[in-house]
C-alpha positions in Angstrom: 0.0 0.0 0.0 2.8 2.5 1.0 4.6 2.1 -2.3 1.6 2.1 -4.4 0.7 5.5 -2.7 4.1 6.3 -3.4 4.6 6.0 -6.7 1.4 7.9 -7.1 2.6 10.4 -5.6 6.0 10.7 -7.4 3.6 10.1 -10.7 6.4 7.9 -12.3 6.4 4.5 -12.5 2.4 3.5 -13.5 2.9 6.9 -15.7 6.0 6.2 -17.9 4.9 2.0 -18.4 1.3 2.9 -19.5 1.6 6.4 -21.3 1.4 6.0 -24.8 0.3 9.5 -26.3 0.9 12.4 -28.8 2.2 15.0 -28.2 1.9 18.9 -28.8 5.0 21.6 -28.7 4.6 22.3 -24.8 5.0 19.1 -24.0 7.8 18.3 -26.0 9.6 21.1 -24.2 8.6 18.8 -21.1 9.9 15.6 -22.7 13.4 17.2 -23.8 13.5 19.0 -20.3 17.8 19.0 -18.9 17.9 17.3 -15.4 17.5 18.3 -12.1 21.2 19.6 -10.6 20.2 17.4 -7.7 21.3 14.1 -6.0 19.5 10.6 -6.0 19.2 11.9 -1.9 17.8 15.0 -3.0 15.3 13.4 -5.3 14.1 11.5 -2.2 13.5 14.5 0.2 12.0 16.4 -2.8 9.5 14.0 -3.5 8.7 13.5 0.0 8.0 17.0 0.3 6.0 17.3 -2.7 3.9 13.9 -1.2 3.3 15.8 2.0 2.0 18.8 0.4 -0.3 16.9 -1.6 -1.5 14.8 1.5 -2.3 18.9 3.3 -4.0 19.3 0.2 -6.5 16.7 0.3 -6.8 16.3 3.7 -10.3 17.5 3.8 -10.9 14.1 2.1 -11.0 12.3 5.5 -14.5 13.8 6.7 -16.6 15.0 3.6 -20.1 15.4 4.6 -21.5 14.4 1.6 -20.5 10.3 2.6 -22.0 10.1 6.0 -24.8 11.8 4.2 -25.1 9.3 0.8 -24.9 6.1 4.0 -27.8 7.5 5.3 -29.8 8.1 2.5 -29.1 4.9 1.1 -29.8 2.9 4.2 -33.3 4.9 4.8 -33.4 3.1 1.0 -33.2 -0.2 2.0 -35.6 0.2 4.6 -37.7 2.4 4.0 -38.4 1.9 0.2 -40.2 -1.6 -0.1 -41.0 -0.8 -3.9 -38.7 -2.8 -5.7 -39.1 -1.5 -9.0 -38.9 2.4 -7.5 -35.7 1.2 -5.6 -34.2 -0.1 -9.0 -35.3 3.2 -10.6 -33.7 5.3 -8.4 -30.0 3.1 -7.9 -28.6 4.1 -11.1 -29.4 7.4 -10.4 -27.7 7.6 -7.6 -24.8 6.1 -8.0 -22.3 9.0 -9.7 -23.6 10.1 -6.4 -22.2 7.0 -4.7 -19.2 6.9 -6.8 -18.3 10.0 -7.3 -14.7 9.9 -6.9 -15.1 7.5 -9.6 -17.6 9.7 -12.0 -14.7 10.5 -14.1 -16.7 10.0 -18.0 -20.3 11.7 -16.8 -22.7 11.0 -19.3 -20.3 9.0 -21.9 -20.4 5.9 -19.4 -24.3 6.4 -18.7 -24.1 6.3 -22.8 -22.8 2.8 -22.7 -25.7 1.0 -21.9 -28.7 1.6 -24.4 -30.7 -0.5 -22.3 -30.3 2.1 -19.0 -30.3 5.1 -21.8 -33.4 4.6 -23.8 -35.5 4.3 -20.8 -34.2 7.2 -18.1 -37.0 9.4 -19.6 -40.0 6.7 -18.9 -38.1 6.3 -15.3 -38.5 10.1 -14.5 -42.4 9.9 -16.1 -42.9 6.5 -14.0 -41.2 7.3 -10.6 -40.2 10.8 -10.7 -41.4 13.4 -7.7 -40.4 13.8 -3.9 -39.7 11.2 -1.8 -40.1 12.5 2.1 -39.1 10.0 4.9 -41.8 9.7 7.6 -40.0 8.2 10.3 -43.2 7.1 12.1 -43.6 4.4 9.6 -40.4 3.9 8.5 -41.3 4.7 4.8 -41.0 7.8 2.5 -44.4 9.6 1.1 -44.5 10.1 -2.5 -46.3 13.2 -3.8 -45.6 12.9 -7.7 -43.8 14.4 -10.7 -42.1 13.9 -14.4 -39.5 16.8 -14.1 -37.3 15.6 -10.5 -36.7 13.7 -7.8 -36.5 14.7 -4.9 -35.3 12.7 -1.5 -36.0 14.3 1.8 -34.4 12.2 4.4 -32.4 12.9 7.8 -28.7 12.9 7.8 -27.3 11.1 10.2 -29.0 11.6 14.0 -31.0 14.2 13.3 -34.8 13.5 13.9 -35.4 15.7 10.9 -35.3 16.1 7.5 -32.4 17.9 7.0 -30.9 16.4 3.8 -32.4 16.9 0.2 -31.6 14.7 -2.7 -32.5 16.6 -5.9 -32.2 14.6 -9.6 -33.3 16.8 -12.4 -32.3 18.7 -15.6 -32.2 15.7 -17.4 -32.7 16.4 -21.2 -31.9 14.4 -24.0 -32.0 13.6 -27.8 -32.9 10.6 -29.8 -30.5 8.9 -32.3 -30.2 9.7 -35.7 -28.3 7.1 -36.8 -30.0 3.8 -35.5 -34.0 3.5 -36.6 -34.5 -0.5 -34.8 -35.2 1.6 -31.8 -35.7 4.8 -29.7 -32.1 5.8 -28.4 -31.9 8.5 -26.1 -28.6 10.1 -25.6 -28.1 12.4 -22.7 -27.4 16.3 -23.1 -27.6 17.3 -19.5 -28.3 16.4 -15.6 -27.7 17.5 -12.3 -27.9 16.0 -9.2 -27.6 18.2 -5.8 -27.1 16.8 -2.2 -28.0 19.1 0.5 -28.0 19.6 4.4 -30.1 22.3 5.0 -29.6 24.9 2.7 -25.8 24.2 2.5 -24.8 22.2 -0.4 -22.6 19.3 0.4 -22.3 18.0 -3.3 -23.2 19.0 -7.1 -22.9 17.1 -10.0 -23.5 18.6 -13.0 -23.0 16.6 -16.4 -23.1 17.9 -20.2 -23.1 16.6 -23.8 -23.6 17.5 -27.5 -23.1 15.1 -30.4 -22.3 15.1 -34.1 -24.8 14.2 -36.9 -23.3 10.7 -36.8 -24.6 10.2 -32.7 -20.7 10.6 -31.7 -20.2 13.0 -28.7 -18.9 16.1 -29.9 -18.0 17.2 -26.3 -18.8 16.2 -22.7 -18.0 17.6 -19.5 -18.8 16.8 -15.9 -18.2 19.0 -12.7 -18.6 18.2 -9.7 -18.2 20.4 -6.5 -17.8 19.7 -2.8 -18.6 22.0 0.3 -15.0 21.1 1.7 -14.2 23.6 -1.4 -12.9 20.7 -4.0 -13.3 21.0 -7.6 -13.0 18.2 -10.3 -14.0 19.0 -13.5 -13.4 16.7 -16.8 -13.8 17.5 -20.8 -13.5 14.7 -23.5 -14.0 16.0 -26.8 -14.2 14.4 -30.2 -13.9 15.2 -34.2 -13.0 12.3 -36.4 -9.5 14.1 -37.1 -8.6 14.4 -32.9 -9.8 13.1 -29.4 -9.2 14.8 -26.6 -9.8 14.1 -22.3 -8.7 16.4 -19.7 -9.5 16.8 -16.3 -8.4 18.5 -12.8 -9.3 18.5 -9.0 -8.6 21.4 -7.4 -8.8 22.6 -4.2 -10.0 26.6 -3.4 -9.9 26.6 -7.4 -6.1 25.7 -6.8 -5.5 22.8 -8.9 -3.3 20.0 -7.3 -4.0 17.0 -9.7 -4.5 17.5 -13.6 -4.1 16.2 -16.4 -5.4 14.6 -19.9 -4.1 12.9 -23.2 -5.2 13.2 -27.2 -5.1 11.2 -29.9 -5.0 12.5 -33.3 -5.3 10.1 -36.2 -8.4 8.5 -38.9 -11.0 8.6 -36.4 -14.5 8.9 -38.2 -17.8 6.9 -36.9 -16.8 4.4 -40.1 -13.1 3.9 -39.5 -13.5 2.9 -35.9 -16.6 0.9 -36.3 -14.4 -1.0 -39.3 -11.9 -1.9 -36.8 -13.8 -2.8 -34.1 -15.8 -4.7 -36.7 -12.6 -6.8 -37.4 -12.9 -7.8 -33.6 -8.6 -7.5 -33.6 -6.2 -5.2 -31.7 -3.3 -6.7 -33.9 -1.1 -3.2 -35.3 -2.4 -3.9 -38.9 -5.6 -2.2 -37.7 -4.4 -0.3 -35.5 -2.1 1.7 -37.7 -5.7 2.9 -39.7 -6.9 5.1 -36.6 -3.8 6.4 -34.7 -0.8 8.5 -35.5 -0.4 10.2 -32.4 -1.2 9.9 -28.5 -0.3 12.0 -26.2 -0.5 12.2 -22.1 0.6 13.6 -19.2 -0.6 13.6 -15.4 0.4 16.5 -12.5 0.5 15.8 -8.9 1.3 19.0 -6.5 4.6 20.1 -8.3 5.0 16.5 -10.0 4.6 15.8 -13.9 5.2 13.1 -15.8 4.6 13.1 -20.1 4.8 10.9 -22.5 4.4 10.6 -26.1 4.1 7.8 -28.8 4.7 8.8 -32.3 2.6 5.5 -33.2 2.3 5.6 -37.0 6.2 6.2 -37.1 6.8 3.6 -34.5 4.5 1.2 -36.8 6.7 2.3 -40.0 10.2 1.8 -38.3 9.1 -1.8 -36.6 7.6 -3.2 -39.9 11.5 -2.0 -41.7 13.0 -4.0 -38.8 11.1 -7.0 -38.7 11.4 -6.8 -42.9 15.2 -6.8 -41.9 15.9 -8.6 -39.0 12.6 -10.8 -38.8 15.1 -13.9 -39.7 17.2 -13.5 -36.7 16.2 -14.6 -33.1 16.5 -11.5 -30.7 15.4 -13.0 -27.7 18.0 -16.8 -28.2 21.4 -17.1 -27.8 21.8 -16.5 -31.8 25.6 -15.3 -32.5 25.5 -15.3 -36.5 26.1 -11.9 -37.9 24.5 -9.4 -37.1 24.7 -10.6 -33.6 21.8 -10.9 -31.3 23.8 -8.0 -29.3 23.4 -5.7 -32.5 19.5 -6.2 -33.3 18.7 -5.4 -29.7 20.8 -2.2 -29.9 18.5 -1.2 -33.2 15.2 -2.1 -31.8 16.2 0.0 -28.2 16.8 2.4 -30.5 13.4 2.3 -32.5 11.9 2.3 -29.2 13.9 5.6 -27.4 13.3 7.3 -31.2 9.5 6.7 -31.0 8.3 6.2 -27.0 9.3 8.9 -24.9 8.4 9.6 -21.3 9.8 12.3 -18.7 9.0 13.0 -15.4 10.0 16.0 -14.2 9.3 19.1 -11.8 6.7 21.5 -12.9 7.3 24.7 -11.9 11.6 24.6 -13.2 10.5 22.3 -15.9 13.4 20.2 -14.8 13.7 16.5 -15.2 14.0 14.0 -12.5 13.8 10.4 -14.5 13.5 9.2 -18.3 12.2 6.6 -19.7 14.9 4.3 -21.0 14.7 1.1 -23.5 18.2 -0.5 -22.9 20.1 -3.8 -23.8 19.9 -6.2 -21.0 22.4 -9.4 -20.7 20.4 -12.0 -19.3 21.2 -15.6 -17.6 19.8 -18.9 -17.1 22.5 -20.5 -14.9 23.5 -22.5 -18.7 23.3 -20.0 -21.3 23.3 -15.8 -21.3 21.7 -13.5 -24.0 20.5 -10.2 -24.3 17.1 -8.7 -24.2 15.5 -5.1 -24.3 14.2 -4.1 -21.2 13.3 -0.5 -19.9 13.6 1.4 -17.1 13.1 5.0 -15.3 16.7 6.3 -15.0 18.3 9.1 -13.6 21.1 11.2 -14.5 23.6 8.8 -14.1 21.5 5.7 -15.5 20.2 4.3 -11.8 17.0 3.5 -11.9 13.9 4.7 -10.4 11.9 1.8 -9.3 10.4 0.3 -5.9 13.6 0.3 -4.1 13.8 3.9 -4.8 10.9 4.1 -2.3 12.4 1.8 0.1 14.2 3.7 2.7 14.2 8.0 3.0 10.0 8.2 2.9 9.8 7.9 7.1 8.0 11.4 7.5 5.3 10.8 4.5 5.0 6.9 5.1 3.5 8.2 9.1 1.3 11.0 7.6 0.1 8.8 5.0 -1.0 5.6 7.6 -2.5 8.1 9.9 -4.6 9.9 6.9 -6.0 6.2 6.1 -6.7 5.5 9.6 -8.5 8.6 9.9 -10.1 8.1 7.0 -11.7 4.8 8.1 -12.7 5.7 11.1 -14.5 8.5 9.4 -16.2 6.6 6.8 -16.7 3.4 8.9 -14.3 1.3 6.4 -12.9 -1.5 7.5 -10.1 -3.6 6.7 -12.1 -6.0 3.8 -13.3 -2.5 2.4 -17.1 -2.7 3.5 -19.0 0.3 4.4 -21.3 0.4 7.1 -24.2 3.0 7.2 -24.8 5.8 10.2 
């Protein structure tokens, strides 16, 4: 767990083994940044310094109102709503509520399904209006309507009604592309979680689409009381896709980031390779050129970028070349083994870049590195491309780097959790239990 939280924290290691991106001019600068003038040591009190600002920013995150408020409502649920059908309603509903921390695609993931799409409308007709819990018989009163829902329900102890659930906003248009049935495709909706008249949590989700049903552009925001903002865009034309998104706290961001892809990207060209039900390069190679990516922590970045169409160009002249050879055996014939790993480390380093580096001096702390590897079996030895992040002086940056010099953030980080748990009533096998 600590080195997981860790690595997150020094954005590196999950960053530079899964970023494969394009890339625009600023973040080239960022890839071809000059390192850091500091020592391995120095790395280590720098990143745990960066980690412990990031753990003051969110520690707010240990006792947001809107959870204790979400176990209660959703208990009252279970008890209180014997309707079976209006309880399945009303679940999906709520749960970018319940997830919210997860609610990172908005409407695009409530798109996904065509059977929970094509029917929100009829739930709103069929089970829409307020909900208010009447705690002398341990049920809610429905007084009805199409628009909303609304849940009034106590929060926590209180022997009131003092928390409001609000569901609404939701328009929509039909499908233009598939006739077999009625498709609804979301454009807006909100959701709003109250105690009192303070609001503990909005969610507010937006969409527009294309003549061909694609989403042009959607966006969700959602906003605590503890003064926390995330806020995500994925936009779409068949010539570039785009996703970014930050969490910021007092409109201060601490964590940001996004990627794009440029490339043949039209309704027909992807359907055609999804169609071919493959992910083998062939394909590939028809809808990318170039991805891009790159993810900020506190004062942390790491970017990356894939040049894929040239990458696909200068593997297919290598294998045309060197497809006869074994690179991974212990082959000595000329060219030697040694020699074709050398050229495909350095098709990789040409074509799959990745930097992490500090933000604010645009200095770099580690590299991505393809490199030549000599490998043994206790009978034979060979060589094989491997890759690391390296340093200055070609040490690597992996989970030994997080072994030893992380004392001060390793204790702030186990007392957040426990704080955290006991806050949220989480136990050890992750199970939630309601106020």
């Amino acid at each position: 767990m600590k080195k997981i939280a860790k690595a997150t924290i020094a954005c590196m290691a999950t960053c530079m083994a899964l970023v494969f991106y394009s890339c625009d001019e600023k973040t080239t600068d960022d890839l071809n940044a000059d390192y850091a003038d500091f020592t391995i040591q120095q790395s280590k009190e720098n990143l745990q310094s960066e980690g412990m600002a990031v753990l003051e920013k969110i520690d707010a995150m240990k006792d947001m109102e809107w959870v204790s408020s979400v176990q209660s409502l959703m208990g009252l649920m279970g008890m209180g709503m014997q309707d079976e059908e209006i309880n399945n309603a009303i679940s999906p509903l709520l749960a970018p509520l319940a997830n919210a921390d997860k609610n990172i695609m908005g409407i695009a993931t409530l798109r996904a399904s065509s059977n929970a799409m094509d029917s929100l409308s009829n739930v709103f007709k069929k089970f829409g209006g307020t909900y208010t819990y009447n705690a002398g018989v341990d049920t809610f009163d429905y007084s009805r309507s199409t628009t909303h829902f609304t849940i009034s329900f106590p929060i926590g102890e209180s022997t009131t009604n003092n928390g409001t659930l609000t569901i609404d906003n939701y328009t929509y248009q039909y499908s233009k592309t598939i006739e077999s049935t009625v498709l609804e495709m979301p454009r807006s909706l909100r959701m709003t979680l109250k105690k009192g008249n303070t609001t503990l949590l909005s969610l507010i989700m937006s969409a527009s689409y294309r003549d061909d049903d694609m989403p042009s552009m959607e966006n969700t925001v959602i906003t605590f009381k503890e003064g926390y903002i995330f806020d995500q865009t994925a936009n779409y034309d068949p010539k570039k896709v785009s996703w970014d998104f930050s969490f910021a706290l007092n409109s201060q961001k601490f964590f940001q980031g996004g990627c794009d892809m440029d490339g043949t990207l039209s309704y027909d060209s992807i359907s055609a390779h999804l169609n071919e039900n493959t992910l083998e390069e062939n394909t590939m190679d028809r809808l990318f050129n170039n991805m891009n990516a790159s993810v900020q922590l506190g004062n942390i970045k790491a970017v990356g970028k894939v040049t894929y169409a040239q990458f696909l160009k200068d593997k297919q002249a290598f294998d045309e070349t060197y497809g006869g050879y074994r690179d991974n055996g212990g082959y000595n014939a000329e060219p030697t083994q040694e020699a074709i790993i050398d050229k495909k480390c350095a098709i990789y380093n040409k074509n799959v870049k990745a930097t992490l580096l500090y933000a604010d001096s645009k200095k770099a702390i580690a590299k991505l590195l393809f490199y030549k590897k000599n490998q043994e079996d206790g009978y034979n030895s060979w060589f094989k491309m491997d890759s690391k992040a390296a340093f200055e002086d070609g040490t690597s940056l992996d989970g030994s780097f997080f072994d030893e010099g992380f004392s001060q953030f390793d204790t702030a980080l186990d007392n957040f959790i426990a704080e955290m748990k006991a806050n949220y009533h989480i136990t050890n096998d992750q199970t939630t239990q309601p106020n």
